[in-house]
C-alpha positions as CSV (number, residue, x, y, z in Angstrom):
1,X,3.0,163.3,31.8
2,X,2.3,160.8,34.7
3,X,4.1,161.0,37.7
4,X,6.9,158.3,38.5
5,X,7.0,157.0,41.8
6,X,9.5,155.1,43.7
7,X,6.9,152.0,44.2
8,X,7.2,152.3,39.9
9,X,10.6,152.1,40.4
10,X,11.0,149.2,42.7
11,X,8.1,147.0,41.1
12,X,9.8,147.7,37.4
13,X,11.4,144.5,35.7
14,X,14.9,145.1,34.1
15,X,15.4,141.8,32.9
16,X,14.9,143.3,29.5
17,X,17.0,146.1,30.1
18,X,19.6,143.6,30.6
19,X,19.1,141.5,27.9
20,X,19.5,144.9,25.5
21,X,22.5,145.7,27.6
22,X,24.0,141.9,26.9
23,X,22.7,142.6,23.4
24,X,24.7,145.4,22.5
25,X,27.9,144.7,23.6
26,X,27.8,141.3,21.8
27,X,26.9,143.4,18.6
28,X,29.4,146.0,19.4
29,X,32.4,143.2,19.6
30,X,31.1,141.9,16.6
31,X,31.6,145.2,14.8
32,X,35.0,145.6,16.2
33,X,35.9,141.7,14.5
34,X,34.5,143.2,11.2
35,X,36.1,146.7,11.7
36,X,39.1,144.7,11.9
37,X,38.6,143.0,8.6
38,X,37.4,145.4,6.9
39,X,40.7,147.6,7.8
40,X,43.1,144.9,7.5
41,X,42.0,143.2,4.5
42,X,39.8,144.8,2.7
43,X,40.9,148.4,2.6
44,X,44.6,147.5,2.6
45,X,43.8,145.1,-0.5
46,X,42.3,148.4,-1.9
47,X,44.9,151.0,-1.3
48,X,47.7,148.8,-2.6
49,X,46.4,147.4,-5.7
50,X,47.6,148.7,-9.1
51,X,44.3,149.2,-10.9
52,X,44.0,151.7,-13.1
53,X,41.3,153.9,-14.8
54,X,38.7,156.2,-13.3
55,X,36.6,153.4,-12.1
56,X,39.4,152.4,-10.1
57,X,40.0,155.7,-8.3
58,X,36.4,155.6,-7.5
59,X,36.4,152.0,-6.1
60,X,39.3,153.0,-4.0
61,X,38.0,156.1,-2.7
62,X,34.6,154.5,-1.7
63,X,36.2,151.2,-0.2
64,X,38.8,154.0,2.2
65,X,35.3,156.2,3.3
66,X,33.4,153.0,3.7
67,X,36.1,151.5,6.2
68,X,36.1,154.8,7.7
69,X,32.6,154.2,8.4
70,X,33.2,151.2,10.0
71,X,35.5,152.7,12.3
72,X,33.2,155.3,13.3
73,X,30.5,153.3,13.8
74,X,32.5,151.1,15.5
75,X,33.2,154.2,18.0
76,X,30.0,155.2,18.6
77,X,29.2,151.7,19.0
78,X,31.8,151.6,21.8
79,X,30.6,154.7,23.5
């Protein structure tokens, strides 16, 4: 592996490294607006309907683990 000096260092643009940074935490607040959706609306729409059948246990249960999902994401996205 090549060596890393400080002249590196000092001579190294972050501009990009800023932009990602900028970047991110737009995406991350984005996710949080849609975490919020997802949680309020959709998955509350979900756990209080009245359907009925197998096919509507298995929407419900994959509507609940994909908002889950969201708010993990959401999480790691915040970390």
């Amino acid at each position: 592996m090549a060596q890393f000096t400080y002249s590196d260092l000092v001579a190294m643009d972050l501009g990009k490294l800023g932009t990602a940074v900028s970047d991110w935490k737009a995406m991350a607040g984005e996710l949080s607006r849609l975490t919020t959706s997802v949680r309020d609306g959709l998955a509350k729409k979900a756990a209080g309907a009245r359907w009925q059948g197998v096919n509507a246990t298995v929407t419900r249960e994959f509507v609940g683990k994909t908002a889950k999902e969201f708010t993990d994401l959401q999480g790691e996205a915040r970390a």
